[in-house]
C-alpha positions in Angstrom: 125.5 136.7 -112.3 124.6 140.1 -110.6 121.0 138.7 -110.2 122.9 135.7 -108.0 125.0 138.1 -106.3 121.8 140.1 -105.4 119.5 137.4 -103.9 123.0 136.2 -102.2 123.0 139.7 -100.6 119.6 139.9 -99.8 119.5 136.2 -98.0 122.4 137.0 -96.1 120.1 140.4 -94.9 117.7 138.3 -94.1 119.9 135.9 -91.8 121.6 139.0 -90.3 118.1 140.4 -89.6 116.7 136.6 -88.2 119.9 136.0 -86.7 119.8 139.7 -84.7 115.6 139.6 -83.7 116.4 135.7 -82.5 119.2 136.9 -80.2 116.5 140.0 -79.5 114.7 137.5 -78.2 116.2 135.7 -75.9 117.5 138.4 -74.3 114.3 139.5 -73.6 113.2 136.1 -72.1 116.3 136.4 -69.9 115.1 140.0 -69.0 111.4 139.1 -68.7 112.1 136.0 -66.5 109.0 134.4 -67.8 109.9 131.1 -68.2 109.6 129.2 -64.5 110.4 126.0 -63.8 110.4 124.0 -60.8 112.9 121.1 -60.6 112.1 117.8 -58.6 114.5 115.2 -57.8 113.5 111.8 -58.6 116.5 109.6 -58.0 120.3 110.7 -58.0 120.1 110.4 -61.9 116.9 112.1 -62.7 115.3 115.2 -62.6 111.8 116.2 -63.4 111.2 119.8 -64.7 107.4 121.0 -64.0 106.6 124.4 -66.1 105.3 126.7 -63.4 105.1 129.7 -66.1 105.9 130.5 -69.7 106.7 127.7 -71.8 109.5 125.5 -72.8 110.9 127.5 -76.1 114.5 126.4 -76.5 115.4 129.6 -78.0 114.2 131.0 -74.3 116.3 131.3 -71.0 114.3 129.0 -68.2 114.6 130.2 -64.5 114.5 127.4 -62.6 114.8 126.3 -58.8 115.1 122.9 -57.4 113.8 121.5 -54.3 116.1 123.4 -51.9 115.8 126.7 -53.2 118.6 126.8 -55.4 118.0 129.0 -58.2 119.7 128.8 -62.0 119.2 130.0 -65.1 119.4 127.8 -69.0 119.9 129.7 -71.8 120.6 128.5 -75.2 123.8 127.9 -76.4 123.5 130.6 -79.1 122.8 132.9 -76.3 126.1 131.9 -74.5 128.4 132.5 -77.5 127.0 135.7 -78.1 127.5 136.6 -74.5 131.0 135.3 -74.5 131.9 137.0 -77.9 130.0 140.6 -77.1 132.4 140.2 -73.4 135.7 139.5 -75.8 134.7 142.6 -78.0 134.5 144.7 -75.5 137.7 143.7 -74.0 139.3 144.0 -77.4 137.9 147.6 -77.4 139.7 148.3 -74.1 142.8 147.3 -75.1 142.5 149.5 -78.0 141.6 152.7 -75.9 144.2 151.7 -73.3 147.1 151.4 -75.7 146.0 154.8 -78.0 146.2 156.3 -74.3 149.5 155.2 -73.4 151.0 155.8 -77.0 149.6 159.4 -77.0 152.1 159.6 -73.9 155.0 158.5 -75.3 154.8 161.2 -78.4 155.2 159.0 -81.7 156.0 161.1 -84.9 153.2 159.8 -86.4 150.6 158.4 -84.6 149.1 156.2 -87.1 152.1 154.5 -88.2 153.1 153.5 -84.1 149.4 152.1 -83.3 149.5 150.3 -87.0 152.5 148.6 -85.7 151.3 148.1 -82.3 148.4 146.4 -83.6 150.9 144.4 -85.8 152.4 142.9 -83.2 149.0 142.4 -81.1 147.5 140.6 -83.8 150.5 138.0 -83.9 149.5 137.5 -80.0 146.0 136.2 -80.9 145.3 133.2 -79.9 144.3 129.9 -81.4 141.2 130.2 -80.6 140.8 134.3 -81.6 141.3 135.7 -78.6 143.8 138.6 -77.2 146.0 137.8 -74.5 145.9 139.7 -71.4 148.4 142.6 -71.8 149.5 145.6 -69.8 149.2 148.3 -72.5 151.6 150.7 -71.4 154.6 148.1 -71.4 153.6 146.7 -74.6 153.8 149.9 -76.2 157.2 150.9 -74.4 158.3 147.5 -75.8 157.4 148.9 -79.3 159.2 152.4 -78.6 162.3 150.5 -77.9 161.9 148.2 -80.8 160.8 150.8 -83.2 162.5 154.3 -81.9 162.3 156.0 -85.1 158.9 156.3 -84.9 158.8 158.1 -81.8 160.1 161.7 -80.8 162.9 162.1 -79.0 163.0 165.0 -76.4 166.2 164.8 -74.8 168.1 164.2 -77.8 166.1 167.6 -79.6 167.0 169.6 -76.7 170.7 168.8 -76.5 171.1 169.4 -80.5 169.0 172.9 -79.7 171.7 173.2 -76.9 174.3 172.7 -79.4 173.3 174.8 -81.9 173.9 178.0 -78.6 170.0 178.7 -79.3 167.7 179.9 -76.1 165.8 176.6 -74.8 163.3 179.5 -72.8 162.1 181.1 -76.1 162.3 177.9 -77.9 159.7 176.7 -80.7 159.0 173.8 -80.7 158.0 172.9 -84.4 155.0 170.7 -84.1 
């Protein structure tokens, strides 16, 4: 059984690996430009594609240009969802900095208990199809703050209960 779970490990290495050069690659090609193509119109229905450069690897972008100049770019449809996911990623990892920024302002007790339930409640927002909706971060975690006050300090009610107690609010410690 280990012996299974070890070649199981090791293929899925390999894939990773095959999977990550393969994408390597046709970055490069879209970087390299290499792969020229000139397309001719033959009739409103077909188009002939003439190699000018490089060669016609499907796991390549192709540069072409048509007969009146305009210019356009295939690339694999591997290549495409990889783009489309790396551009959700990284708008997944804003959202992330932008709400620890705005929930740093609102001074939670703990801060790891108010972004685990922000992210609570973001993760019930994901869509069908895996994808974050478009948020303002700062509302959404004033949202939470008013849901959830206990896990946020309160200033004004500190200060009153300070006031209360006849203590001096100019020499004040503030105990955190």
């Amino acid at each position: 059984m280990q012996e299974i779970n070890s070649q199981t490990s090791r293929t899925r290495r390999t894939r990773a690996r095959n999977n990550q050069s393969s994408t390597q690659g046709m970055y490069q090609s879209l970087e390299s430009g290499k792969n020229r193509v000139q397309a001719k119109s033959l009739d409103s229905k077909q188009m002939l594609l003439e190699l000018e450069e490089g060669a016609f690897d499907p796991k390549e972008a192709w540069f072409m240009q048509d007969e009146q100049n305009h210019r356009y770019v295939v690339i694999p449809e591997a290549l495409l969802q990889h783009i489309v996911r790396m551009i959700q990623k990284a708008y997944e990892d804003k959202i992330v900095v932008e709400l620890e920024r705005d929930m740093a302002t609102l001074t939670p007790i703990d801060f790891a208990d108010a972004m685990a339930v922000v992210f609570k409640k973001l993760e019930a927002m994901r869509g069908s199809d895996g994808s974050l909706p478009k948020i303002s971060s700062l509302d959404f975690v004033k949202q939470v703050k008013k849901q959830h006050p206990n896990l946020f300090f309160n200033f004004s009610e500190f200060l009153e209960e300070k006031k209360q107690e006849g203590l001096d609010l100019d020499n004040l410690q503030i105990p955190f």
